[in-house]
ROKOL-609981 format. One record per residue (C-alpha): residue in three letters; x, y, z. Coordinates in Angstrom, 3 decimals, padded with zeros to 6 digits. Last residue first. Layout:
! residues N
ALA|X|Y|Z .
...
END
This chain:
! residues 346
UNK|072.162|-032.886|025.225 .
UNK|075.243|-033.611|022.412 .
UNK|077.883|-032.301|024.618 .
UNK|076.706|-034.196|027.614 .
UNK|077.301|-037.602|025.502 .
UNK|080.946|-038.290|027.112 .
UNK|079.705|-041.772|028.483 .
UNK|080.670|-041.307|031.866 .
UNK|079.026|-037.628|031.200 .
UNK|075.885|-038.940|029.829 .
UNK|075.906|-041.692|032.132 .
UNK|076.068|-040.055|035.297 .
UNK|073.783|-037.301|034.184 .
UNK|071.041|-039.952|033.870 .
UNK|071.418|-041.638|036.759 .
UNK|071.450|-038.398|038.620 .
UNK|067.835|-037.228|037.002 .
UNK|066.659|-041.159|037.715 .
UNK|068.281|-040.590|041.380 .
UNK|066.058|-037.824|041.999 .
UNK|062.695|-038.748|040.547 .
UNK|063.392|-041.524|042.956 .
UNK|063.711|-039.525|045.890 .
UNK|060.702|-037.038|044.772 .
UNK|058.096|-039.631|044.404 .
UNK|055.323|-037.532|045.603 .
UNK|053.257|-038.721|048.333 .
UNK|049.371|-039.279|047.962 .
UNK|046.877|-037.236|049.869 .
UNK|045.891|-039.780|053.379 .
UNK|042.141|-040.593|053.315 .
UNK|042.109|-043.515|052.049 .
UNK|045.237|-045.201|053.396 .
UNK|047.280|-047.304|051.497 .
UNK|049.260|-044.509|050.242 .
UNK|049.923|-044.613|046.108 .
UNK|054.031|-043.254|045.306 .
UNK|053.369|-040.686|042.480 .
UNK|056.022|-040.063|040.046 .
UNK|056.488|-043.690|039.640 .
UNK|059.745|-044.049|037.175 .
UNK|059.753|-047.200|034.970 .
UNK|060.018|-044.615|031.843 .
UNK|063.186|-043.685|032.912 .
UNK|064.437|-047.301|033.482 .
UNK|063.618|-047.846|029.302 .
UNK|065.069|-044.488|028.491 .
UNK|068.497|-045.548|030.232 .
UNK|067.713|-049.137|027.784 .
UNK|067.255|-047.183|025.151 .
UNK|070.295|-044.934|025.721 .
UNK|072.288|-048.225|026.630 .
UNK|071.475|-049.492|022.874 .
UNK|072.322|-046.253|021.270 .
UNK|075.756|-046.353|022.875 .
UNK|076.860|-050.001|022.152 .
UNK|075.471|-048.651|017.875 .
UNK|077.780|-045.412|017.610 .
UNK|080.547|-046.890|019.829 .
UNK|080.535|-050.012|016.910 .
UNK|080.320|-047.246|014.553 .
UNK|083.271|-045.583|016.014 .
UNK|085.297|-048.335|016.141 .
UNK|085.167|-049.328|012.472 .
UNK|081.766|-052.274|011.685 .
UNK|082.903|-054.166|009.612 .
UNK|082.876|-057.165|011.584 .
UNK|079.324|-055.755|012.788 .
UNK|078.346|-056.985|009.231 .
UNK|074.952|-054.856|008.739 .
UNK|075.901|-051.665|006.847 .
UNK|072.857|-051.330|003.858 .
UNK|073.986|-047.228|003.572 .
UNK|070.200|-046.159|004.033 .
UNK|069.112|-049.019|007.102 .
UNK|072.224|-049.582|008.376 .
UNK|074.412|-047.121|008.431 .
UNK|071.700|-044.328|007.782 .
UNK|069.327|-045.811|010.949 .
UNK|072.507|-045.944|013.243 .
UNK|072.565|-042.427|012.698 .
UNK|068.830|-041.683|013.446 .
UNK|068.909|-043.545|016.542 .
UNK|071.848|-041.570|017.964 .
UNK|070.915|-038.482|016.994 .
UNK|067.067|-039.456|018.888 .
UNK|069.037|-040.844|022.004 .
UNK|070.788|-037.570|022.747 .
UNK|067.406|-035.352|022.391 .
UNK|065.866|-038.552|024.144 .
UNK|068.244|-038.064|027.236 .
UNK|067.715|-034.264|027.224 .
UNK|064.018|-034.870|027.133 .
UNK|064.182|-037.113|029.979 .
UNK|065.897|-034.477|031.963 .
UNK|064.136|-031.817|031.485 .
UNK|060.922|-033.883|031.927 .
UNK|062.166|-034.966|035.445 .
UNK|062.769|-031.026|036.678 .
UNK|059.159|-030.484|035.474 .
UNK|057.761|-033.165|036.787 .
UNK|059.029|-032.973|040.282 .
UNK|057.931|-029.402|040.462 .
UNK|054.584|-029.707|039.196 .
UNK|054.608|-032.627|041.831 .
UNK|055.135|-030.504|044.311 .
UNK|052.812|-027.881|043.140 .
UNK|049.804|-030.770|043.028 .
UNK|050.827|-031.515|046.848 .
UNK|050.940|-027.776|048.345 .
UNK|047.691|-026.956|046.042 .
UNK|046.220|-030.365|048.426 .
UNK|047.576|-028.834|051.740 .
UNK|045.811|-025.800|050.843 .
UNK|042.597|-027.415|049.795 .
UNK|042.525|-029.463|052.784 .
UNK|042.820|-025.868|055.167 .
UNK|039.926|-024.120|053.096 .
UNK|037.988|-026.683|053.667 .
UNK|038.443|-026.755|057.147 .
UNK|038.430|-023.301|056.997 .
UNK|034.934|-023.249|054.758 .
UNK|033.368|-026.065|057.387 .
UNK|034.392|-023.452|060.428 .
UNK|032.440|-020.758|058.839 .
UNK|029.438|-022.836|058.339 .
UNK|029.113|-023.805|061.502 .
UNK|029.309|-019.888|062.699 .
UNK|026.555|-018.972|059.973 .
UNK|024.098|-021.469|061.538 .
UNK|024.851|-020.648|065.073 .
UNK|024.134|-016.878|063.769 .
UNK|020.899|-018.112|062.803 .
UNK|020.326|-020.006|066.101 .
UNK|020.919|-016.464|067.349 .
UNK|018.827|-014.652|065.029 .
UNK|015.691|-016.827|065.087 .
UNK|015.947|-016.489|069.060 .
UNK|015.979|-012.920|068.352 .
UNK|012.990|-012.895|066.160 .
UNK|010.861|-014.565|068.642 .
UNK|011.657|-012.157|071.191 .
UNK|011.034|-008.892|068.792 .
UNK|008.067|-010.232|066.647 .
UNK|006.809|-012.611|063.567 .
UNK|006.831|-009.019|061.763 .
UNK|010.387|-009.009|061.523 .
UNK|011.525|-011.714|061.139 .
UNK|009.210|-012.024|057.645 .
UNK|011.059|-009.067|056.740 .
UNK|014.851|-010.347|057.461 .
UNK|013.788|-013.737|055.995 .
UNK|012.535|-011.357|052.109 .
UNK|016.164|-009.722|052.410 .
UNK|018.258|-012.553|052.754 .
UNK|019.745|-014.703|055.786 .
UNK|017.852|-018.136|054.768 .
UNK|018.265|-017.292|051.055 .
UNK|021.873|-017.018|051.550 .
UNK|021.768|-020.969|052.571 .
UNK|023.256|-023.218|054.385 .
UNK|024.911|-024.641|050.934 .
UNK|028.473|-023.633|051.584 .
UNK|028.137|-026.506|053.960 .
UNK|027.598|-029.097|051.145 .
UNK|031.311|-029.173|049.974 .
UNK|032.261|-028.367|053.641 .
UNK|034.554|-031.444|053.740 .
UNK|034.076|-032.988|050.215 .
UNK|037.530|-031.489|049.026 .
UNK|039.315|-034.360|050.749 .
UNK|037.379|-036.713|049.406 .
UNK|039.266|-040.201|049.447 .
UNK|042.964|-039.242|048.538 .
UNK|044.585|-037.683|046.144 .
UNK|045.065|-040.347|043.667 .
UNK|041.522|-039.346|042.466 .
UNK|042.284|-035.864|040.779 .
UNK|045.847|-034.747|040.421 .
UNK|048.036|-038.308|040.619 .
UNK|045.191|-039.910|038.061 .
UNK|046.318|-043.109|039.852 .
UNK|042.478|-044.550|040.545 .
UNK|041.619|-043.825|036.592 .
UNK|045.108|-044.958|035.687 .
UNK|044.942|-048.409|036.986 .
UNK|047.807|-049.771|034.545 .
UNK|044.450|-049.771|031.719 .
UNK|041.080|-048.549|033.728 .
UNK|040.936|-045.366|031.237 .
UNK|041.928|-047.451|028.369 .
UNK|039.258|-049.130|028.139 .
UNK|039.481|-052.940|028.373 .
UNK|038.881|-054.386|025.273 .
UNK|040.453|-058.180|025.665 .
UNK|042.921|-057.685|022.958 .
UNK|044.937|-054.893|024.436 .
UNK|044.802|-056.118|027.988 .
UNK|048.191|-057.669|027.912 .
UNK|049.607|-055.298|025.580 .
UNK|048.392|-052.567|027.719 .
UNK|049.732|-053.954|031.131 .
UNK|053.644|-053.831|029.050 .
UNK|052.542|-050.120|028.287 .
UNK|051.524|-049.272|032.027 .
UNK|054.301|-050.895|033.539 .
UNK|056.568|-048.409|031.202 .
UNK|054.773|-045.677|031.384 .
UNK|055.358|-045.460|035.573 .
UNK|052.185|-044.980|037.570 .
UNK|052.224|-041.078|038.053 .
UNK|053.054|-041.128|034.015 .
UNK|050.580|-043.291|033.149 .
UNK|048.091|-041.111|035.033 .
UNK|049.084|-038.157|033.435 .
UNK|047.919|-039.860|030.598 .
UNK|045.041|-040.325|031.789 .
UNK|044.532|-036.875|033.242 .
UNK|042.036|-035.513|030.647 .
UNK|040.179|-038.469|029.596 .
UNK|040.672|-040.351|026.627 .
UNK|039.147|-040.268|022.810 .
UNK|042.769|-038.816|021.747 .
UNK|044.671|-040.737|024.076 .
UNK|043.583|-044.274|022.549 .
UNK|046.578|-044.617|019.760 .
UNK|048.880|-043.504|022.008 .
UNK|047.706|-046.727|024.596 .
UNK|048.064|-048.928|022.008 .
UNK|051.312|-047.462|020.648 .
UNK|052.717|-048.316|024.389 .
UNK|051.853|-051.536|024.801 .
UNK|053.645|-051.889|021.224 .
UNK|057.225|-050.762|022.413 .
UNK|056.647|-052.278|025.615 .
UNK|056.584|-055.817|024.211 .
UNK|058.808|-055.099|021.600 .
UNK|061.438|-053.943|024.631 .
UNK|060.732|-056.676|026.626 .
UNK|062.005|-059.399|023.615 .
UNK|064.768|-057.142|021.899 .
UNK|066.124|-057.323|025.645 .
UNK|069.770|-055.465|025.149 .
UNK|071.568|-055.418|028.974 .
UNK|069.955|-053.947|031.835 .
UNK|071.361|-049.658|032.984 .
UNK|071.707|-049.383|036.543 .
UNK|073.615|-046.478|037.809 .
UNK|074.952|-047.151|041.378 .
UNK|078.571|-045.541|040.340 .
UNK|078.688|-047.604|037.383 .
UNK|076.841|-050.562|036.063 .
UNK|075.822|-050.639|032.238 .
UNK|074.884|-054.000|031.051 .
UNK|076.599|-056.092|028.490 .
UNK|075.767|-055.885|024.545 .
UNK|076.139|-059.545|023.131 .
UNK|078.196|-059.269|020.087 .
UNK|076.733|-058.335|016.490 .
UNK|077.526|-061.051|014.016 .
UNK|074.421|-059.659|012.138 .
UNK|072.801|-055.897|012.530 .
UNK|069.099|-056.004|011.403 .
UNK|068.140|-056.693|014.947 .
UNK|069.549|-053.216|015.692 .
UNK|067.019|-051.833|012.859 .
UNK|063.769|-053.395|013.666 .
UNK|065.138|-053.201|017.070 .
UNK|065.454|-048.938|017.253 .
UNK|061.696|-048.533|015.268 .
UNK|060.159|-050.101|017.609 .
UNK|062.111|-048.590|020.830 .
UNK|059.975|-045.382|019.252 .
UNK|056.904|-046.653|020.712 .
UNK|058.553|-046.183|024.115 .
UNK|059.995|-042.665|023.623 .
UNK|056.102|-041.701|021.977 .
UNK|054.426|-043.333|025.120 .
UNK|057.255|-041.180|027.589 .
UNK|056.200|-037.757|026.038 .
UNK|052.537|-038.341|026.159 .
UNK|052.714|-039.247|030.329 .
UNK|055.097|-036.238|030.616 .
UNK|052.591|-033.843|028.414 .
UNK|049.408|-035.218|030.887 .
UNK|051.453|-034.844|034.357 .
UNK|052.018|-031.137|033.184 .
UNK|048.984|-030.634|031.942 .
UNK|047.136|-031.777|035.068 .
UNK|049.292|-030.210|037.486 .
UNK|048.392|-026.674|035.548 .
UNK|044.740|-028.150|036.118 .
UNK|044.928|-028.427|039.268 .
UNK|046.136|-025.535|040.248 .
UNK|044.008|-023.350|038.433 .
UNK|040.815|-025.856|040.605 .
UNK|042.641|-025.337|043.358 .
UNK|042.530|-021.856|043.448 .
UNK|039.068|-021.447|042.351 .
UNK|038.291|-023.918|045.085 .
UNK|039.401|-021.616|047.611 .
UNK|037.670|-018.321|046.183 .
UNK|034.462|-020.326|045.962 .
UNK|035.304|-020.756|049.834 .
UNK|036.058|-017.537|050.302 .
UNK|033.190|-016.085|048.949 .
UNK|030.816|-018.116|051.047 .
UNK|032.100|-017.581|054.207 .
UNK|031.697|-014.183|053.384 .
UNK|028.257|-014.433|052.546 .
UNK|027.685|-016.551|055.127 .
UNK|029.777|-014.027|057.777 .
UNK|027.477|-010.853|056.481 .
UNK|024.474|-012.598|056.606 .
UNK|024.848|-013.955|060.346 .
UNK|025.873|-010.551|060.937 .
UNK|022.698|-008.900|059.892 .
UNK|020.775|-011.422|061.568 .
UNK|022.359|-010.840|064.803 .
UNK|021.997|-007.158|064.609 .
UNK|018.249|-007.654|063.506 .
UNK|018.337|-009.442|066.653 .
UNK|019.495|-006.981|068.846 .
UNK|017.321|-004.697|067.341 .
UNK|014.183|-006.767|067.912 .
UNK|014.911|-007.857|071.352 .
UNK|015.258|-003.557|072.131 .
UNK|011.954|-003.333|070.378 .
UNK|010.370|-006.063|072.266 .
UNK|011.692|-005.023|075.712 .
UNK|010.241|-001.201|074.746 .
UNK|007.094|-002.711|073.555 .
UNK|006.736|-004.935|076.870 .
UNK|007.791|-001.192|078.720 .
UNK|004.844|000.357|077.011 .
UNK|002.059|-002.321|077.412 .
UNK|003.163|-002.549|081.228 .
UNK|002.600|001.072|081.499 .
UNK|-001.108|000.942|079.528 .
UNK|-001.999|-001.963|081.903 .
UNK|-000.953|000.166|084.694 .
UNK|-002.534|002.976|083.134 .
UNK|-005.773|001.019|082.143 .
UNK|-005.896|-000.282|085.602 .
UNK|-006.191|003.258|087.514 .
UNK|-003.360|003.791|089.891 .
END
């Protein structure tokens, strides 16, 4: 056979190897594309979802963390008027069916009752999430941390720790939403239109090689997303919990200060506005009135105390949500209203 056929027959079947190489990777490349695209979608779909979540969580934890400063600052406004009272007796503490409530401390509750204005007064220039913070750490330790710090200038972002116990953002635990932050980054413009024509004129067996580690490419990234995916859905599990927590603990804070805030205001007219402040004259129900008041505060006081957020030591474990003693603060609280006969009024 004459060389220039064999040559010419060898030319054909090489192009017909190439062309076949070429399809199959234009296949490859094609669904390289598709799964980084896709890959890509879901994962800004992911931290869409979190990100809602998040800052639902963040609200919450924020309107808690507000609503326990203002109870606190008002314990002010209760001892410049219980202190007012003379002859009064010594007010025991509260103990009943595992409810704690501490006897009158005009000196602790001063102390938190001006922590707390400071760190009121410094929510409006603050972070979103501080005061959530306050909340996840307990108000009360962060007021009495306040007045300490007060004076010295600290910000009130690193006051009671409540940049690293921000229980929706850093509390969370070291990162978890770094894992395929970067992966997502591979690259659409390695799999668009302009590679696909360059591909195509390098040639059909280098182009399939290009394919395949391009496919490679797109499977890696695919696995970061679901890992991703998979730490963002444990973390949405963790900020709804909390939601949760918050919620059913605001109810029931808000119910105690509803109570606390009648009681307040009466003791204010008797002695403040009708100048009553001989607790020898004091008739029986005034002297209920005022022993009442002062165990609200001090209910209030343990309320406050509450961690939302128990902190892991590890730093890469998501923080745990406090729900047992969320729990017994809700029960506490129930337990003395009705002891006390105060449901009525909530």
């Amino acid at each position: 056979m004459p060389l220039p056929l064999i040559l010419g027959g060898i030319a054909a079947v090489a192009g017909a190897v190439g062309a076949g190489s070429a399809i199959h990777g234009g296949v490859k490349m094609k669904q390289a594309n598709d799964t980084m695209k896709l890959a890509d979608k879901q994962h800004k779909d992911n931290i869409a979802r979190f990100e809602a979540r998040n800052k639902v969580t963040t609200e919450d934890m924020d309107r808690l963390g507000k609503l326990e400063l203002q109870i606190l600052d008002s314990f002010q406004k209760f001892s410049d008027i219980f202190e007012r009272i003379q002859n009064r007796p010594e007010f025991k503490a509260y103990s009943k069916e595992n409810v704690d409530i501490p006897a009158y401390n005009g000196e602790e509750l001063k102390q938190v009752s001006v922590g707390a204005g400071v760190l009121l007064g410094g929510l409006g220039g603050a972070a979103v999430g501080t005061a959530g913070g306050f909340a996840a750490a307990g108000a009360t330790t962060a007021a009495v941390m306040a007045l300490g710090t007060a004076s010295t200038g600290t910000a009130i972002a690193s006051l009671s720790g409540a940049a690293a116990t921000n229980a929706t953002l850093a509390a969370l635990g070291g990162g978890a939403l770094a894992a395929g932050g970067g992966g997502m980054a591979l690259g659409t413009t390695i799999l668009g239109a302009t590679t696909l024509g360059v591909g195509i004129l390098v040639g059909g067996i280098i182009f399939n090689v290009t394919g395949s580690k391009l496919s490679d490419k797109a499977d890696e990234a695919w696995a970061q997303m679901k890992r991703a995916e998979e730490e963002i859905r444990g973390i949405c599990i963790y900020l709804e919990k909390l939601s949760n927590a918050e919620e059913r603990f605001e109810e029931s804070l808000r119910t105690v200060d509803r109570v606390y805030r009648r009681h307040l205001e009466k003791l204010g007219d008797l002695v403040v506005i009708n100048g009553k402040i001989n607790w020898n004259e004091y008739s029986d129900t005034e002297k209920k009135l005022t022993e009442n008041t002062v165990l609200l505060v001090g209910l209030l006081y343990n309320m406050c105390k509450v961690q939302l957020v128990r902190q892991t030591m590890s730093k890469t474990a998501t923080n745990e949500v406090n729900e047992e003693e969320v729990d017994k603060a809700i029960r506490d609280a129930q337990v003395f209203l009705d002891d006390s006969g105060l449901t009525v009024l909530a």
